[in-house]
C-alpha positions in Angstrom: 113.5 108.3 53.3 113.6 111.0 50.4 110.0 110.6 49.8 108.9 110.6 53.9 110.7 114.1 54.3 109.1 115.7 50.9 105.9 114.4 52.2 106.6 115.9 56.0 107.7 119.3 54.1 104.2 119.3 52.0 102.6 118.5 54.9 104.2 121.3 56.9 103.8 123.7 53.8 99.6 123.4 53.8 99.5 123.5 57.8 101.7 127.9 56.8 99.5 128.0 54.0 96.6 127.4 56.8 97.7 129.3 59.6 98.7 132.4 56.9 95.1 132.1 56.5 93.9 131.8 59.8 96.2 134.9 60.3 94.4 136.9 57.5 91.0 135.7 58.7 91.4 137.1 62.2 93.0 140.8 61.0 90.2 140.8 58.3 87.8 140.4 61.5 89.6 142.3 63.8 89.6 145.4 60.8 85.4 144.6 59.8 84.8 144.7 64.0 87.0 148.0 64.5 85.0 150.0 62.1 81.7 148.9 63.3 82.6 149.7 66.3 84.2 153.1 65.8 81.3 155.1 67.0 81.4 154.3 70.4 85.0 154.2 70.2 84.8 157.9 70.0 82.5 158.5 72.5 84.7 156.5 75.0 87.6 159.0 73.9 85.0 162.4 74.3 83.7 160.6 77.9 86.9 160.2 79.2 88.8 163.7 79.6 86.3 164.8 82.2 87.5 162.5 84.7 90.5 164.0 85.0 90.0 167.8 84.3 90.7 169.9 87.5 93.6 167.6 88.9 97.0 168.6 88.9 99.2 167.9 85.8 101.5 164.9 87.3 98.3 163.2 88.1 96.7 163.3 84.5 98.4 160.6 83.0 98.8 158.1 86.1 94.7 158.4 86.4 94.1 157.7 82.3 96.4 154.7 83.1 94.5 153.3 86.0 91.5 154.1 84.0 93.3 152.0 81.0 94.4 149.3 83.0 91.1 149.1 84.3 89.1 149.2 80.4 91.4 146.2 79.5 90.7 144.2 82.5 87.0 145.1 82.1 87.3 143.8 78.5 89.5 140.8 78.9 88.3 138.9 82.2 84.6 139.8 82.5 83.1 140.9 79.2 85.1 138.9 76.4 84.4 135.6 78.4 80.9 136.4 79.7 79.9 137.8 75.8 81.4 134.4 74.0 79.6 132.3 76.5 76.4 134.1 76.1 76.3 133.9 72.4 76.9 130.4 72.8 74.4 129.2 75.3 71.8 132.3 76.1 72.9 134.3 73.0 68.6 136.2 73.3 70.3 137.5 76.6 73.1 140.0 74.9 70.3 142.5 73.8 68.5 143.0 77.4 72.1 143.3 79.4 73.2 146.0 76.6 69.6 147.7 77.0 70.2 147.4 81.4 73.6 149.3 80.3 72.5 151.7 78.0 69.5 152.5 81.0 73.0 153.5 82.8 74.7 155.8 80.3 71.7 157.4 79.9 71.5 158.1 84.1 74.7 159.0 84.2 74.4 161.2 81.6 71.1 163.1 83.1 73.3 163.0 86.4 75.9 164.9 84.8 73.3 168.0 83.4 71.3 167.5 86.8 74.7 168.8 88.2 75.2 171.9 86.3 71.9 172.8 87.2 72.2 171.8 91.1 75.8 171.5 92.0 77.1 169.9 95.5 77.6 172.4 97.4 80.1 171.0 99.1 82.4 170.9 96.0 81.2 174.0 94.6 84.6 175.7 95.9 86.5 173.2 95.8 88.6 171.8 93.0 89.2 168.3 92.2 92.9 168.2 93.0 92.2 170.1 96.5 89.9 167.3 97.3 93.0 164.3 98.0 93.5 161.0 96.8 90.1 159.6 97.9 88.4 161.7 95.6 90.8 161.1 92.4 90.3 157.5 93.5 86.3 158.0 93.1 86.7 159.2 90.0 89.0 156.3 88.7 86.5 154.2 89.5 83.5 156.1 87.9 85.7 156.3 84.6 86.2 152.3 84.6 82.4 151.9 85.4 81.1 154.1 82.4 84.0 152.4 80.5 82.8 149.2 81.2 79.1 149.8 79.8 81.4 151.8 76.5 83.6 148.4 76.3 80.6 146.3 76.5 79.0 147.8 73.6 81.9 147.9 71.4 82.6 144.4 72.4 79.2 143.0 71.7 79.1 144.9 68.3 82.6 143.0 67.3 81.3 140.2 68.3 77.9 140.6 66.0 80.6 141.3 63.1 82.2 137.7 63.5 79.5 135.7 64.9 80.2 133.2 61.8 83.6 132.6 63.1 84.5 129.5 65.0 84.6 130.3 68.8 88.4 130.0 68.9 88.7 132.4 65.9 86.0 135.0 67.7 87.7 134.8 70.9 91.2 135.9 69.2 89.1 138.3 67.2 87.9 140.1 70.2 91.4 140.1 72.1 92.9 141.9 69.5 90.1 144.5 69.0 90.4 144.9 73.0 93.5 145.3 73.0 93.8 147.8 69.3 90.8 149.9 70.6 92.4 150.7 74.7 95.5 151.5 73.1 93.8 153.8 70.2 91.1 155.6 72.8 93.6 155.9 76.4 96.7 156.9 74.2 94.4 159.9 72.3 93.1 160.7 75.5 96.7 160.8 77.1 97.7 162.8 74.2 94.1 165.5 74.3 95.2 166.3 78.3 98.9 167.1 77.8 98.7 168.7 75.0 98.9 171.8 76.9 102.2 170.7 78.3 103.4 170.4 74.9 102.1 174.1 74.5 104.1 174.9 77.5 107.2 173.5 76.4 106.9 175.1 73.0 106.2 178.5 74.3 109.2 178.4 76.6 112.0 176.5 74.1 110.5 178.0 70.6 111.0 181.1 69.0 108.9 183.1 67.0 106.1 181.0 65.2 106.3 177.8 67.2 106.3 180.3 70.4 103.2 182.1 69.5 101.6 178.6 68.2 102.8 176.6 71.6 100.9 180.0 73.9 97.9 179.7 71.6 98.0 176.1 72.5 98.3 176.8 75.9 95.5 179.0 76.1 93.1 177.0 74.1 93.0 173.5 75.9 91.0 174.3 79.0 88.5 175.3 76.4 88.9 172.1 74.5 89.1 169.8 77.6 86.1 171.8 78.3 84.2 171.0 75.2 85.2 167.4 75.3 83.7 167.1 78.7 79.9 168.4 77.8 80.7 166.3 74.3 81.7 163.0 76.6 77.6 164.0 78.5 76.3 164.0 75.5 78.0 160.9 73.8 76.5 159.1 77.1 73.0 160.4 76.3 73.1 159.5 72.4 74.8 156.4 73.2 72.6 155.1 76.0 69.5 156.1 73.6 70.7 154.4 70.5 71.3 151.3 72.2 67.8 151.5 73.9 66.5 152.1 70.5 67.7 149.9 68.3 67.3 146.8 71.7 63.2 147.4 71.8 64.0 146.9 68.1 65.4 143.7 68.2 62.9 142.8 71.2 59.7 143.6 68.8 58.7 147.0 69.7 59.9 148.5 66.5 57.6 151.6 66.5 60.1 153.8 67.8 63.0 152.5 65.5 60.7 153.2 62.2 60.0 156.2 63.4 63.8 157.2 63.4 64.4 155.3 60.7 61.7 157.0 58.0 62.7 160.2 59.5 66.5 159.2 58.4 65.4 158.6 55.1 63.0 161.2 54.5 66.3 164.3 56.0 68.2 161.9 53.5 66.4 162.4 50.7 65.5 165.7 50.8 69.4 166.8 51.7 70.7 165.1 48.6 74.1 165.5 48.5 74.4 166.0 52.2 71.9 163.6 53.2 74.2 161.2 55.0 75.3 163.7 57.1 71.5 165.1 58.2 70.3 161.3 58.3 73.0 161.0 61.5 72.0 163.6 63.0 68.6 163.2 63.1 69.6 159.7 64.4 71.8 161.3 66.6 69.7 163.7 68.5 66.4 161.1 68.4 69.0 159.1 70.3 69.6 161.6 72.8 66.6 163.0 73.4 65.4 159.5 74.3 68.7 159.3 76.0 67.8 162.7 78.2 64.1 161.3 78.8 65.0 157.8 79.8 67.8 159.2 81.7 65.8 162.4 83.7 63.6 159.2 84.8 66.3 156.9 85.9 67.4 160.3 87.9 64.2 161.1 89.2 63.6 157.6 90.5 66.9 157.5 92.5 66.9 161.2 93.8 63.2 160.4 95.3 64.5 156.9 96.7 67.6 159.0 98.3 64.9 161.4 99.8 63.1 158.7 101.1 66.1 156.9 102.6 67.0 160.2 104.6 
């Protein structure tokens, strides 16, 4: 009997010592897909503050949570599943979707600089919170649908960072970097639009330094939620751009990619000590231009179609 029960207990110790490790495995993964896919992470976080500049103040953070809800959902029931599957069965068919999505980003960021050139004049006067819950609830929806090209691209990326994984070990993988990543971007975007609450608060409550520092905060957030807003057009173009550059990559047509990519090294090695930092931008704005061209088309295409139809 003695022996039966030291044998269940060894038996019992290898299957900790195995799930210990299945446990390091996955947060080793989880950590190696995070980082590769911090770059869009922030350009989710710059995109998302101009859906909800111009509404009142007790609306911000019940739209960033509908937008939330909806990035999770996005991630969890349609991409995880639909991105596992694919690399399973049609895994060539990852690359064209993310380049269809990156053609988006890149309209919707032409759209956006089409718009400060040639506003609506029917909102011209009008600001967003004057314009009633329909409107807020238009807006809600084009956050998720941006998100949802974002999400894509950051879950795709994790999943290129564990593709050796076993499929249950990916699918846990990608959960957790779903779930880490909506908390990380919605809860710094919660925290960019009330910050000038917080200003308010100290500049009423405070005295002397924290007073002056809370009405300096005050004062400075339209600017920043300003900023962020052309930043979050921007991070559409670059991103849209790079995912369209490095996709005709993978698909063959690699002339464009070398181009970038000898430019990259040439800024590189001529900066020296700063070279990593001239290397991205060139990267950068190569991205976006190609971002702004593909994206002035995409624009062009559907302004003469809505001509057409009218």
């Amino acid at each position: 009997m003695s022996a039966g029960l030291a044998a269940l207990l060894d038996d019992i110790a290898v299957l900790a010592r195995a799930a210990a490790a299945s446990v390091d495995d996955v947060a080793a993964g989880a950590g190696r897909a995070s980082v590769k896919a911090a770059g869009v992470v922030v350009d989710d976080a710059a995109v998302t503050p101009r859906y909800v500049q111009g509404f009142a103040a007790e609306r911000e953070l019940p739209m960033i949570r509908r937008i939330a809800t909806g990035s999770l959902r996005n991630k969890l029931l349609f991409i995880l599943p639909a991105a596992l599957l694919l690399s399973e069965l049609l895994d060539w068919l990852l690359t064209p979707i993310l380049m269809l999505g990156g053609i988006y980003l890149c309209y919707e960021g032409a759209e956006k600089l089409w718009e400060y050139v040639h506003p609506h004049a029917e909102e011209a006067d009008t600001t967003a919170a004057a314009q009633g819950p329909e409107h807020e609830d238009a807006m809600v929806s084009g956050a998720i649908r941006t998100d949802f090209i974002l999400s894509a691209e950051i879950m795709v990326i994790s999943l290129n960072e564990v593709a050796d994984e076993p499929l249950l070990t990916r699918a846990i993988i990608l959960v957790g970097v779903a779930i880490i990543i909506t908390a990380m971007v919605y809860g710094a975007v919660g925290l960019i639009v009330k910050m000038d609450d917080v200003g308010l608060r100290l500049a009423q409550n405070g005295q002397g330094a924290v007073a002056t520092f809370g009405t300096r905060l005050v004062r400075s957030m339209p600017v920043v939620l300003s900023v962020l807003s052309k930043v979050g057009i921007v991070a559409m173009l670059w991103v849209g751009g790079h995912i369209l550059l490095v996709g005709l990559d993978e698909l063959g047509l690699s002339a464009p990619y070398d181009a970038v990519h000898h430019l990259e090294d040439a800024v590189h090695d001529l900066l020296g000590a700063v070279g990593g930092v001239g290397a991205w931008l060139v990267n950068t704005g190569l991205s976006a231009v190609l971002g702004i061209l593909v994206g002035a088309l995409a624009v062009g295409v559907l302004h003469r179609r809505g001509a057409a139809d009218h």
